[in-house]
N, C-alpha and C positions, 0 to 999 in steps of 0.2 A: 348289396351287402356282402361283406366277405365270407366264407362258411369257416376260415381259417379261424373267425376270430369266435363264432360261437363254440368251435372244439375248443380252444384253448380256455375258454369260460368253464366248458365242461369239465377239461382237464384237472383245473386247479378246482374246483367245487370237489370234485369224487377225490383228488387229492386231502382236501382237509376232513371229508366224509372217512376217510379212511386214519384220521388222526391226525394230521400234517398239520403244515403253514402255508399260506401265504408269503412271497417275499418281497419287502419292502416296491422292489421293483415292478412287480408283476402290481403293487396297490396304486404305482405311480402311473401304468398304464392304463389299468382298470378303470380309475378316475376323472381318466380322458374320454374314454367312451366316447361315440356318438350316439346321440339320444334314441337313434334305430335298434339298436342295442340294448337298451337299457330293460323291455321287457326280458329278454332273459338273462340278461345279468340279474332283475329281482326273481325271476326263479329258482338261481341257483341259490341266492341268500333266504330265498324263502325255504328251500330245503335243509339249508344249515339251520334255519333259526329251528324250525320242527327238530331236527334231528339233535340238536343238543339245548334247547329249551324247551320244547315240546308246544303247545296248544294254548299253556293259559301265560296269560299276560300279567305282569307286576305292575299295580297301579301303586303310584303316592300322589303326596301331598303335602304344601310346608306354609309357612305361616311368618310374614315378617314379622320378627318381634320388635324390631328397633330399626329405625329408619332417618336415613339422612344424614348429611352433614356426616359423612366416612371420611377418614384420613387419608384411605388411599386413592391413588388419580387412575385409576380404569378408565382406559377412554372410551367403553360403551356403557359406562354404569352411570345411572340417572342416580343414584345415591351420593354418588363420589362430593365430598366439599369442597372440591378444586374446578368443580365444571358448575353453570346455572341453569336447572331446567323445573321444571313443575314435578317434581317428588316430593311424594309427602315428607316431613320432618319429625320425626314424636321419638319419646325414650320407651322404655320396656314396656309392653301393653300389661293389662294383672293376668296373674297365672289362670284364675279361672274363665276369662275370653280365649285365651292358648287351647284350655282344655274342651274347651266347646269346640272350637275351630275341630281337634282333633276328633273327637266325639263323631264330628260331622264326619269329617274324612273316613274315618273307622264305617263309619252307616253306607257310605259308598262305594266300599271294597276295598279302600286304602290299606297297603302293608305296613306302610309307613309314613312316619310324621316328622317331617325335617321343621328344626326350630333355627330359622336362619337371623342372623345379627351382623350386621353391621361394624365394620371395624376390621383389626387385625390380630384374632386370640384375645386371650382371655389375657387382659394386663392391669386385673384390678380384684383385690376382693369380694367387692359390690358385683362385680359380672361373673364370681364364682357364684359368689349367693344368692342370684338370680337364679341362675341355670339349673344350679339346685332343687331351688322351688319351683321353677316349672317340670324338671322330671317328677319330682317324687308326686309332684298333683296328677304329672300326665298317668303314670304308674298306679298314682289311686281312680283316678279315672276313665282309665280304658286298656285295655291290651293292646294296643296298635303299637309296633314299632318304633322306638326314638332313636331318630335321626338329628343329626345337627350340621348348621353350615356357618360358623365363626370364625375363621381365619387361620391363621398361621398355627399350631402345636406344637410344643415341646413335649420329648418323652413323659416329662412332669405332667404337664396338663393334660393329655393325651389319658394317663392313665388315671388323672383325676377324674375323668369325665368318666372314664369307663367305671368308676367306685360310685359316681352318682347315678348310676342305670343308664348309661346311653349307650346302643347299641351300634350303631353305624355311626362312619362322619365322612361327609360329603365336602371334598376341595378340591377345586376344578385348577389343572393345568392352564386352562384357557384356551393356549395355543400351540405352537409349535415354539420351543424354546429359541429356533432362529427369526422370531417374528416378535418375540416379549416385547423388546422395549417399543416395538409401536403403541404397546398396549397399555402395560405401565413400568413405570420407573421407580415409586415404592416402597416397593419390596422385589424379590427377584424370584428366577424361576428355578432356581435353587432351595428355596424356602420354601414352594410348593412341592417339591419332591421331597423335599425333610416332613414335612408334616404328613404327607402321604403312609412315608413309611415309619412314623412314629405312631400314626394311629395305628395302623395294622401292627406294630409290636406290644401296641397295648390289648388285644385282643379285638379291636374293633372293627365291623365291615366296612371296608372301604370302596365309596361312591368318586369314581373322580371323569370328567371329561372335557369340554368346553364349549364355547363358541367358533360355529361356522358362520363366515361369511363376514369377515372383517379387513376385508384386504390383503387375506393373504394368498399364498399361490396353490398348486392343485397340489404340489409338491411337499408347501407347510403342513396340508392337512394330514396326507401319510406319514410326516413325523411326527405329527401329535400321537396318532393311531401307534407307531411305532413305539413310541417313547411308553404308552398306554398300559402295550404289548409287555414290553420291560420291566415294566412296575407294575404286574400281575393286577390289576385293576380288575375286579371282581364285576362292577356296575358302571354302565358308562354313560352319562347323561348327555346326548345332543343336544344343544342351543345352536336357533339361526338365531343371527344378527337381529332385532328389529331396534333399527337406528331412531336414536330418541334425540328430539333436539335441544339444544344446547352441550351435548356431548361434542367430543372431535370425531364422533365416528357417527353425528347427527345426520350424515347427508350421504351414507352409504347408502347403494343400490341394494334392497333385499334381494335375495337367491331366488332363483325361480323357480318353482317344483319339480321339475326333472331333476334342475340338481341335487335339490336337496334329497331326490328319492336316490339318486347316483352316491350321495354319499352317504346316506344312510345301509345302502346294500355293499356298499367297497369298507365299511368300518365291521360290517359281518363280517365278511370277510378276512378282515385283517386279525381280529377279536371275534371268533367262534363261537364261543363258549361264554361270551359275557353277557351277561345283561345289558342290549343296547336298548336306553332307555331314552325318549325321546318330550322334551322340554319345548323350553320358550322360545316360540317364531314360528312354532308350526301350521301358525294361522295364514301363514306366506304359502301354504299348499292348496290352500281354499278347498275345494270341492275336493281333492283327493287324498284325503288329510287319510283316509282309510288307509292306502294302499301302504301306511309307512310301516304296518305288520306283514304286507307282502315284499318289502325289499329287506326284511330281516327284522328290523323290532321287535321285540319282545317288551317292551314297557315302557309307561308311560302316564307323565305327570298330568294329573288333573285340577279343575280349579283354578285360582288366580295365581298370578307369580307374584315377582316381589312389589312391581312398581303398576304391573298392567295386569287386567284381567284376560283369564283363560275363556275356555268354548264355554258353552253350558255341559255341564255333568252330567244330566241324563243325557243327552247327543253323544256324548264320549263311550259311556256305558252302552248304551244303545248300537252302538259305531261296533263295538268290540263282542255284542250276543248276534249281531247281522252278521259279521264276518266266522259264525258259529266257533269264537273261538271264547276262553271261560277268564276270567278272571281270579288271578292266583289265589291258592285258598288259605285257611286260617291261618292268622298269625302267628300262635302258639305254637304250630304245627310248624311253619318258616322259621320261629326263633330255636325249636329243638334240633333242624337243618342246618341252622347256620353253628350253635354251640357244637355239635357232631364234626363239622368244619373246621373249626377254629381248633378244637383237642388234637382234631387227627394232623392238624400241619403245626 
C-alpha cells in the first residue's frame, strides 16, 4: 500500500476538521480507492461525522400513502404506470392507519414521519384536502416530526404545505443531472432543483439525495454530491439500487458493500455537516450493515419502504445502542433547533 495515499486522506480529513472542503476532484479520486484503503478512509469520515454530528443518530420513518399506477417513468420505481411489476395498487389509506403507523415510529425513536405519495405535486384539490387531514390528525396525535415526499412544488404549494403543519419535504435529485434521462424523462432535473429550493423558501427542512448504484459512473456520483453541495442540502438520504423486476433497471447488479461503505464515507466528505442519512438497499451490506455509522452516517431509515420491507426495528435499534452510540433526542426539542435555524437564515 502507498503511505502517500493515507497522508493525503489525512490531509484533506484535518482540512475539512479545520472548516474547509473537499474538492470535487479530490471526491473523484477518493471514490476510486482501492478497497485496502477503505479502513481508513471510514476513519477519517468517522471523525467528521463525530466532529460535526456528534454521537447520536437521526432515526425516521415514512408510510406509503398512495401506491401505484404513478404518471412518471422512473426506471427504478416499482410504482411507476409505465413499467409491470408486483406493486401494490391502492389510493389514500384513512388518516387514522397514517397516524398509528406514525405513533408506532414515534414509540421507536423516530424524529420523523415522512407521508410519501405517489405522483407528481399536489395538482388537485382532493390531494390538498387529503394532506390536510392527515397533518392536522398526525399533529393531534403525536409529536413526531412531518415530513412529506410528493413530488414536484411550487412556491404556492410549498408554502401551502408549510400553513398545514409540515415541517420538512423530502425530494430526491436521484442522480447526477449528466445521468437523468437514463432515469427518467417525465419531468426533468430542473424541476427537481425548483422544488428543492422552493420548499426551503417556504421555511421548510429540506431532505434531498438519491440513488446509488444505477449505472452510473464513479464520476456521476461526485456530481450528485457536488450538485448536493450547491443547494445547501441540510439532510441527505442514500438509496442502493435494489433492482426490482419488471423495471428497466430490473436487472442491475446491486453494489457490493465495500462500495457502498466507499460511498457512504466519500459523500462525508464531500457534505460534512449533513445529515448523511442512510435508506433503501442497505440490506445489500448484509452482515456489515453496522459499519455504515463508521464510514460517516449519521441517520437512518427504519421500517419498511415504500414497496419492500426493511430489517426488523429492534436489530436497527439494538445495532445503534451496540455501537454505544444514542438515538437523536426529543422531538420538541429538534423542532425548537430547527425553527432557531430557519429565523437565523
Amino acid at each position: 500500500m502507498d503511505n502517500a495515499i493515507f497522508s493525503t486522506i489525512d490531509q484533506i480529513t484535518q482540512r475539512i476538521l479545520n472548516g474547509g472542503e473537499m474538492t470535487a476532484e479530490e471526491g473523484r479520486w477518493m471514490i476510486r480507492l482501492d478497497d485496502d484503503y477503505l479502513p481508513w478512509l471510514m476513519a477519517g469520515a468517522d471523525r467528521l461525522r463525530k466532529s460535526y454530528r456528534g454521537n447520536e443518530i437521526e432515526v425516521c420513518a415514512i408510510a406509503n400513502v398512495r401506491s401505484g399506477n404513478c404518471s412518471e417513468n422512473c426506471s427504478f420505481c416499482a410504482q411507476s404506470g409505465h413499467h409491470k411489476t408486483a406493486a401494490p395498487a391502492y389510493d389514500y389509506i384513512p388518516a387514522e392507519e397514517l397516524v398509528a403507523q406514525a405513533q408506532q415510529a414515534r414509540e421507536w425513536g423516530a424524529s420523523d414521519f415522512g407521508v410519501v405519495s405517489k405522483g407528481w405535486g399536489m395538482r388537485s384539490e382532493k390531494e390538498g384536502a387529503k394532506l390536510e387531514e392527515y397533518f392536522t390528525a398526525m399533529d393531534a396525535g403525536t409529536d413526531i416530526g412531518r415530513c412529506a415526499s410528493l413530488g414536484a412544488l411550487t412556491k404556492a404549494s410549498a408554502e401551502k404545505l408549510k400553513t398545514m403543519g409540515m415541517e420538512n419535504y423530502h425530494h430526491n435529485l436521484e442522480c447526477a443531472e449528466s445521468f437523468f434521462d437514463q432515469v427518467c424523462t417525465t419531468h426533468t432535473y430542473q424541476e427537481n432543483i425548483d422544488t428543492i429550493n422552493n420548499a426551503r423558501a417556504a421555511g421548510l427542512r429540506v431532505c434531498a439525495g438519491g440513488i446509488l448504484g444505477m449505472g452510473e459512473s464513479l464520476d456521476q456520483r461526485i456530481e450528485m454530491a457536488e450538485s448536493l453541495r450547491q443547494l445547501g442540502v441540510e439532510s441527505v438520504p442514500l438509496n442502493f439500487l435494489n433492482p426490482v423486476l419488471g423495471t428497466p433497471m430490473g436487472n442491475q447488479t446491486p453494489m457490493s458493500p465495500y462500495e457502498i461503505l466507499r460511498a457512504i464515507a466519500t459523500y462525508r466528505y464531500m457534505l460534512p455537516k449533513a445529515e448523511i442519512r442512510i435508506a433503501g438497499g442497505r440490506q445489500f451490506l448484509g452482515d456489515m450493515q453496522s459499519m455504515i455509522f463508521m464510514a460517516g452516517a449519521s441517520g437512518v431509515m427504519i421500517g419498511n419502504y415504500l414497496t419492500t420491507q426493511g430489517r426488523s426495528v429492534d436489530d436497527d435499534l439494538k445495532m445503534i445502542r451496540d455501537l454505544k452510540l444514542e438515538v437523536r433526542g426529543d422531538t420538541k426539542q429538534r423542532r425548537g433547533r430547527q425553527d432557531q435555524a430557519v429565523a437565523a437564515g
